[in-house]
Residue, then its C-alpha position, 0 to 999 in steps of 0.5 A: x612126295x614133297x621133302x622139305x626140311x623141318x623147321x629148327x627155329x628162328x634162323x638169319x640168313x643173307x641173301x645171296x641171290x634174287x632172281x626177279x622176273x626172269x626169263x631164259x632161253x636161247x632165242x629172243x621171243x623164244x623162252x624156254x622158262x620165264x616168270x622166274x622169281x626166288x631168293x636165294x639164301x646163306x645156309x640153305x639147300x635147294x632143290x630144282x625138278x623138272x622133266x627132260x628138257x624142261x630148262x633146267x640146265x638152261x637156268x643154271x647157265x644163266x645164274x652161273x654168268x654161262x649165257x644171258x637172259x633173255x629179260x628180267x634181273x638177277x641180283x648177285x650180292x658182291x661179297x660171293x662166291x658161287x661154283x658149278x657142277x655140270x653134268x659129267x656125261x654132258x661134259x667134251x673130254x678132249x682136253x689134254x689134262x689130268x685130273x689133278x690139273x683139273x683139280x687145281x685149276x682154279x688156284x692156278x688159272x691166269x697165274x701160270x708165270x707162279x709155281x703150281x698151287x698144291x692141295x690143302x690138308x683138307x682137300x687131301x683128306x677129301x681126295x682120299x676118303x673119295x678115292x680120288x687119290x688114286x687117279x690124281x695123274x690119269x686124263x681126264x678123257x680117261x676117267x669113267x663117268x662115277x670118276x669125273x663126277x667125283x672130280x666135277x663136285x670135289x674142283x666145285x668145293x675146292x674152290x671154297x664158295x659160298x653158293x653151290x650149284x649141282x646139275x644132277x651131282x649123283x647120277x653117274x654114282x653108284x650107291x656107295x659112292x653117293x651115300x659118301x657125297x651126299x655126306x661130303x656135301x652135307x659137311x659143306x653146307x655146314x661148314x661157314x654157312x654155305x648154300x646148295x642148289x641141286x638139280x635133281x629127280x630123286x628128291x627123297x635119295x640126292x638130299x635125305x635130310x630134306x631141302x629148303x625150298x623145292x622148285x618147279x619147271x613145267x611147261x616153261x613156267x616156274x613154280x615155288x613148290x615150297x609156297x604152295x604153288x603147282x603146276x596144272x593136273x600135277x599130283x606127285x607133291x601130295 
């Protein structure tokens, strides 16, 4: 069933993203989705549907700099920041690391003559209320799934950004461990106007308070789902 979320009143947003006419893919004159438009808003979740290789990931890697459109434009305002969180069980895991080498990278990349950052005091509290203290030094090739997907949203929400991009954030969780992140997740777009922009096939468990905008990807076309717009002999939004 659609799950949007109730309208509170009058609310200013900026703009964070404006995708117009896009196409993506990995072969020119082979789109995997195209005619992609929306925006992208400060405060708001987002939720992206679709069935198996439907170009989901493939969307998310083109907004997040990973690959290059095939057409169209995507209008990133200068003063963001935006962090991803791919799938974990999609994820090489043959690097040497540990998870708290992964944690910090993002303070300690391309500075590596300066003395290790450290964690902050809340980034402490999260690792502990998430049980992610308790593996700081294991490798990163070591971990379990539900592990590294703790590790993957926690290094995403470190690295403080105004724009949070989620490929299935919660599937490799067990039931209480995703109850607490989507609590930790609703904190973050609570705090300092933040976004968040899921990947997602279970609208009513990953988000339960409901999201912004519902978005579509059928049969390499996008929908808006929150505009009203459907794909053919599609029911399951009624």
């Amino acid at each position: 069933m659609l799950q949007t979320k109730p309208s509170s009143g009058i609310q200013i947003s900026q703009e964070l993203v404006r995708v117009d006419n896009l196409c993506v893919g990995y072969r020119s004159g082979f789109p995997v989705v195209r005619d992609i438009n929306f925006v992208l808003q400060t405060g708001k979740s987002y939720a992206l549907v679709g069935g198996n290789g439907s170009g989901k990931t493939t969307l998310f890697r083109t907004l997040t700099s990973l690959q290059s459109p095939l057409s169209g434009k995507i209008h990133i305002s200068k003063k963001i920041k935006s962090s991803y969180v791919p799938q974990a069980k999609k994820m090489a895991l043959s690097f040497p690391l540990s998870v708290q080498d992964v944690l910090l990278m993002p303070k300690n990349y391309g500075f590596s003559f300066l003395p290790k950052k450290k964690f902050t005091d809340p980034e402490w509290i999260l690792l502990e209320r998430s049980g992610v203290s308790e593996y700081l030094k294991k490798q990163i090739s070591e971990c379990s799934g539900g592990q590294l997907q703790k590790v993957l949203i926690l290094r995403a929400l470190f690295t403080d950004a105004d724009l949070v991009y989620l490929d299935e954030p919660m599937d490799s969780l067990d039931h209480k461990s995703h109850d607490l992140f989507q609590k930790i997740l609703g904190e973050y777009l609570q705090s300092g106007n933040r976004s968040l922009f899921f990947i997602t096939h279970n609208l009513n468990q990953d988000w339960d308070s409901g999201f912004d905008e519902i978005f579509e990807i059928d049969e390499g076309r996008f929908y808006n789902i929150t505009k009203g717009e459907r794909p053919p002999n599609c029911h399951h939004y009624d």
